[in-house]
C-alpha positions, 0 to 999 in steps of 0.5 A: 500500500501507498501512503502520503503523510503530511505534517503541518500546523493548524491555527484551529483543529476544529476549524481544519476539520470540516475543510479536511472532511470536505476535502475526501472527494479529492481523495478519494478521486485519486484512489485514496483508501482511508485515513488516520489522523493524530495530533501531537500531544504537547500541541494538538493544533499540530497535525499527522495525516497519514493517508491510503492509496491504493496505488503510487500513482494516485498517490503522486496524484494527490499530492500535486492536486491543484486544489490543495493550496486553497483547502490548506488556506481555508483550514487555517493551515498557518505553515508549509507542510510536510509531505512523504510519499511511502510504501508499506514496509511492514505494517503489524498491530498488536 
């Protein structure tokens, strides 16, 4: 599996939510799969997105899609992102 991780720091977690949720088309239009998201502990406004893909060219896809930079301003995204591109090495739960 494909994944795209972003990083980024919001001004409002609860103001980026709904923009992220709206946003699942777009992913979805580029085979994305589902998602997880965590925030860091010590500041909750700073975000790890870690999302699906089903292939490495959705992936890539994604994260050159021309509407991110509008979506991130609109959520209050207040810094550049980070963003990695992975394929799943091993994934084990316990």
């Amino acid at each position: 599996m494909t994944k795209v991780i972003v990083q980024h720091h919001v001004a409002d977690y609860d103001r980026w939510y709904p923009v992220f949720t709206e946003h699942e088309s777009v992913r979805r239009q580029n085979g994305a799969t589902g998602h997880s998201i965590g925030r860091v502990a010590t500041d909750p406004n700073t975000i790890l997105i870690v999302n699906d893909f089903k292939s490495l060219e959705g992936a890539r896809a994604f994260a050159q899609d021309p509407s991110l930079p509008d979506v991130m301003h609109r959520a209050g995204v207040d810094g550049p992102p980070q963003v990695w591109i992975v394929e799943d090495a091993e994934t084990k739960r316990y």
